[in-house]
C-alpha positions in Angstrom: 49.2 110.3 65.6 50.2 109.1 62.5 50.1 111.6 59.4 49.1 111.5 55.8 52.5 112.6 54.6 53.8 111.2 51.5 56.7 113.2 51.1 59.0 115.9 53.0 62.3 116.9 52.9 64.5 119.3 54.9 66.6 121.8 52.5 68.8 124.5 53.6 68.7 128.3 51.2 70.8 131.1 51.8 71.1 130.7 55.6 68.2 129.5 55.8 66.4 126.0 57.2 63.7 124.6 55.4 61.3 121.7 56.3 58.4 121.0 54.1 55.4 118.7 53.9 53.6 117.3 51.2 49.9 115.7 52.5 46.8 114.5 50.2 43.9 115.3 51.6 41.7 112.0 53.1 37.6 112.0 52.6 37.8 112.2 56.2 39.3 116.1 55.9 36.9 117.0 53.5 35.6 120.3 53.4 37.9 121.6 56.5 39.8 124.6 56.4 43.6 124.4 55.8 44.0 126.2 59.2 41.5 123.0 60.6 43.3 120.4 59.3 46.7 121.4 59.9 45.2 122.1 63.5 44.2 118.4 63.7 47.9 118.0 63.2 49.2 119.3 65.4 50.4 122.9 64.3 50.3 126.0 67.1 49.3 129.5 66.2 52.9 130.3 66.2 53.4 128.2 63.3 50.1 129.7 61.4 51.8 133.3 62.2 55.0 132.1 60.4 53.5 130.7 57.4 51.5 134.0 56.9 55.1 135.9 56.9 56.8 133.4 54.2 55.6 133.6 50.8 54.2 130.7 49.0 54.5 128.6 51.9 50.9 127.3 51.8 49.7 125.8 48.8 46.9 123.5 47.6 47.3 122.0 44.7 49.8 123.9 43.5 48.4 127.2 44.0 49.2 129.7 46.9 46.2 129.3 49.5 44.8 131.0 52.3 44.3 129.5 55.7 40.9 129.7 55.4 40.6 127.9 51.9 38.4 124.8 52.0 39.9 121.7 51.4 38.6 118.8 49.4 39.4 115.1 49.4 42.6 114.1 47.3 43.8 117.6 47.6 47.7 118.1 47.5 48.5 120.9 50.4 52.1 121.6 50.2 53.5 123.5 53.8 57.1 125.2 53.9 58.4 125.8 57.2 61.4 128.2 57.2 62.9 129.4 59.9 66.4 132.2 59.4 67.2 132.9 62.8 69.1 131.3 65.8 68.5 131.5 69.7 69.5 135.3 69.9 71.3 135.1 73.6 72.5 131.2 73.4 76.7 131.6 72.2 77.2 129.0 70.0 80.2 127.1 71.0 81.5 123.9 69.2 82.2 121.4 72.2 81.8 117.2 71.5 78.2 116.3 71.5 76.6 112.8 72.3 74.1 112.1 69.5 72.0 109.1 70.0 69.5 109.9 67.0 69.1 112.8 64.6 66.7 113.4 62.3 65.0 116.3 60.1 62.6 117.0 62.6 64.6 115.7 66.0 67.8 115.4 67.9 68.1 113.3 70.9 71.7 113.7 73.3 73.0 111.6 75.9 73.9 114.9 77.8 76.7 114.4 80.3 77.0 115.0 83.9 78.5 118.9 85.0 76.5 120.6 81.7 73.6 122.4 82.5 71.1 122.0 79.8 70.2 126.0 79.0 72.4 128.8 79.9 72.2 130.9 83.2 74.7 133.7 85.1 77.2 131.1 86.5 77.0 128.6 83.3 77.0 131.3 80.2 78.8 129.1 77.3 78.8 125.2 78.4 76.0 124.2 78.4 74.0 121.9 76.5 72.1 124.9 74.3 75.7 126.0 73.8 76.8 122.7 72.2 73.7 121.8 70.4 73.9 125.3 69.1 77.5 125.5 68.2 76.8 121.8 66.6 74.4 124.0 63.7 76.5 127.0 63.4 79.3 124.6 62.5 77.1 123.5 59.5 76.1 126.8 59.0 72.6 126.3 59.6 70.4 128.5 61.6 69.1 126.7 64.6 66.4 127.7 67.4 67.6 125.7 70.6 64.0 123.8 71.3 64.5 121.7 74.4 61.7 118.8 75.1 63.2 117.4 78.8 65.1 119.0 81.0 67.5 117.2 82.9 69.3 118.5 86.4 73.4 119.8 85.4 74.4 116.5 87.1 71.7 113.8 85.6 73.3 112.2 82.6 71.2 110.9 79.7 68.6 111.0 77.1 67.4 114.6 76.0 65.0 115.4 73.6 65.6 118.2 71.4 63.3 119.5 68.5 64.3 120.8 65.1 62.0 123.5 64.0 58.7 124.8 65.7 56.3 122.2 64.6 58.1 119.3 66.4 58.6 121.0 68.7 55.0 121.7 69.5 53.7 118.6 68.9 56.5 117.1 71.4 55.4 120.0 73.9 51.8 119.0 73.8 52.6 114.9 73.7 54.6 115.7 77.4 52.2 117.9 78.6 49.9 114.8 78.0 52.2 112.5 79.8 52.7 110.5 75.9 56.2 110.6 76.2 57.8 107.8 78.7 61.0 108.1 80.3 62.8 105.5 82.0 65.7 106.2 84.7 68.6 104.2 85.9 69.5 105.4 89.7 71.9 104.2 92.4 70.5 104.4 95.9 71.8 104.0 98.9 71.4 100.6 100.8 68.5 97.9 100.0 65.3 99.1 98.7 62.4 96.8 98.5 62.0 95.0 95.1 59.8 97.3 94.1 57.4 100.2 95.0 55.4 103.3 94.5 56.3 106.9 96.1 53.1 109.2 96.6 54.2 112.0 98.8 54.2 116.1 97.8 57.1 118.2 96.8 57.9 121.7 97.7 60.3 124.0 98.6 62.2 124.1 101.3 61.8 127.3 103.0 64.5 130.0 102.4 66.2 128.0 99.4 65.4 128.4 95.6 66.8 125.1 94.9 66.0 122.5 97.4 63.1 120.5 97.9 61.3 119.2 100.6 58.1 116.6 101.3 55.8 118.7 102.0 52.2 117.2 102.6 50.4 121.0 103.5 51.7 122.7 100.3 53.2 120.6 98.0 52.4 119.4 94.6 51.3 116.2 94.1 54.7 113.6 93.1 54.5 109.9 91.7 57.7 108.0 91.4 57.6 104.3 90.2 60.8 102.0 91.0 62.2 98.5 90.5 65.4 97.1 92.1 67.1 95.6 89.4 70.5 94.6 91.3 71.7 95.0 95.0 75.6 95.0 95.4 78.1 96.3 98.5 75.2 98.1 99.8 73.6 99.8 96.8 70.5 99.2 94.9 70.6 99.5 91.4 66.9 101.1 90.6 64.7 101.6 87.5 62.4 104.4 87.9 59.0 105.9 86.2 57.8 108.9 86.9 54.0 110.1 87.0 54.8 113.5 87.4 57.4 115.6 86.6 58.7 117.8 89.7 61.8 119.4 90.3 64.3 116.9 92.5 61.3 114.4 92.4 63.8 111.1 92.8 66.3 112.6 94.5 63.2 113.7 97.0 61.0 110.7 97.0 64.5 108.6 97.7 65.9 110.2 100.5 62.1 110.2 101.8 62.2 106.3 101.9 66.0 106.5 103.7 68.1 105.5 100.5 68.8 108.6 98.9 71.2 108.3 95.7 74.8 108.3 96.3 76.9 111.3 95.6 73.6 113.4 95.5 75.2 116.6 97.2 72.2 118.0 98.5 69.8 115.0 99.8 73.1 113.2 100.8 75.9 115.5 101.2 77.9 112.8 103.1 78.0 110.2 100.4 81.3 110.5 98.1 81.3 106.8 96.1 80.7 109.0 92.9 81.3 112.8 92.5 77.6 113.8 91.2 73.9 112.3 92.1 74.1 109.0 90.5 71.2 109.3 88.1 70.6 108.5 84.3 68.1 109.2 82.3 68.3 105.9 80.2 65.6 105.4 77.8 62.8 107.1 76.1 59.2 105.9 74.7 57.2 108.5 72.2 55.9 109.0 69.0 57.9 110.4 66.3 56.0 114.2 66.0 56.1 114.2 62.3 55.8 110.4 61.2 54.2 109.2 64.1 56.1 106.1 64.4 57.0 104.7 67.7 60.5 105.1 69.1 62.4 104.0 71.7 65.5 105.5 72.6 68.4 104.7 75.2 72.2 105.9 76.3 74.3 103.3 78.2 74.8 104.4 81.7 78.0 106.7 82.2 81.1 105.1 83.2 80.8 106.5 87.1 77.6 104.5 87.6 78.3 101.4 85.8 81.4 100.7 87.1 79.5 99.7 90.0 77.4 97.8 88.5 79.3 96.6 85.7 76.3 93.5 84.8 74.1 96.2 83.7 73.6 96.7 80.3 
């Protein structure tokens, strides 16, 4: 979804983030609402709700507007998005932090294995919220933690992170809608085929909150894609795309074939050749939730996994 932005800038007042847009108005938009158009692009209700709180944040050619102002072609709608406030129960905590990209509008982290990406009981101020949070508060700038993917504690890699409530909407809706493609990098035990397609449920295993199970009477529906890309000392060296996004769905649809992933504690406690599941979430497709533009995104594998398979790059 490419926009008709010719100018925007982030800016940072008193404490405060922010981002705004400048559009002209195609003949295609004519006569739409500002609420219409800026639906088009994109924009929830909870961004409608904000701009109604902030002052002059809405204005068509120069003058303050209301959402339900018609809009005409070569219009000049001006939208300022400010946001004050920070995740009210995330500690910010100033820990290192991977950054693969960073822009107005989003961050992306190679997250590393052991950090949980949001906080719970057990894992209060080390996790990835924590860092990414701690990594704003450091600049003193106030920062809702907005996270697009969620990895496992113990799966390193790519994680998407948006900047303000817009992208992250538009990100939201673009996985929701399967847009965004992720690619992983696993280590499985023994020889896999060269390549293959997994179609079998997930569901819980009965009596645990965490584990999962095959489950063709109640489970969901799970689609894993893979690709050996190296055999070696009796590991395969997989690529992997999902078609659906459940909870353990390679670590599940692995074992299910008999070649779980090595030092995956759960679907293979006996396995010790690393000390965590050896999965990486290595690169990322989508398109950029402001600009449009296509990105593609990857972290190099951690140095647990390619140590054995050092070729890999």
């Amino acid at each position: 979804m490419l926009f008709p932005i010719y100018f925007s800038k982030v800016l940072l007042y008193n404490v405060r983030m922010i981002r705004q847009f400048t559009y002209r108005i195609e003949p295609e938009y004519d006569s739409l609402t500002i609420r219409e158009y800026l639906s088009l692009k994109g924009y929830p209700n909870a961004v409608f709700v904000q701009l109604k709180k902030t002052p002059e944040s809405v204005l068509l050619n120069g003058v303050w507007a209301y959402m339900r102002t018609k809009l005409s072609a070569g219009d000049e709608l001006f939208i300022r998005l400010e946001e004050s406030t920070s995740s009210a129960h995330i500690l910010p905590v100033s820990m290192p932090l991977s950054i693969c990209y960073e822009d107005e509008d989003i961050l992306a982290v190679n997250k590393p294995a052991q950090m949980p990406v949001h906080p719970s009981l057990n894992h209060y101020d080390h996790t990835l919220a924590n860092a990414v949070c701690g990594y704003y508060n450091d600049q003193e700038i106030p920062y809702t933690f907005r996270c697009v993917n969620r990895l496992d504690r113990d799966t390193t890699g790519l994680t998407l992170i948006a900047k303000h409530m817009l992208s992250s909407a538009i990100l939201s809706t673009a996985a929701a809608r399967r847009e965004i493609s992720r690619e992983y990098i696993a280590i499985a035990s023994g020889k896999t085929p060269e390549s293959g397609t997994i179609d079998a449920p997930i569901g819980r295993v009965a009596g645990s909150t965490i584990k999962r199970q095959i489950d063709f009477e109640n489970g969901e529906r799970a689609i894993t894609h893979y690709r050996r890309l190296a055999y070696h000392d009796g590991l395969s060296l997989l690529s992997l795309h999902l078609e659906t996004g459940r909870t353990h769905q390679i670590r599940v649809h692995l074992k299910s074939i008999g070649h779980p992933l090595i030092g995956d504690f759960l679907y293979n406690p006996t396995d010790t050749t690393i000390k965590r599941q050896a999965l990486h979430s290595y690169r990322l497709t989508f398109s950029h939730p402001i600009t449009g533009e296509s990105f593609v995104l990857t972290a190099p594998l951690p140095d647990d996994m390619h140590c054995l398979f050092p070729d890999f790059s």
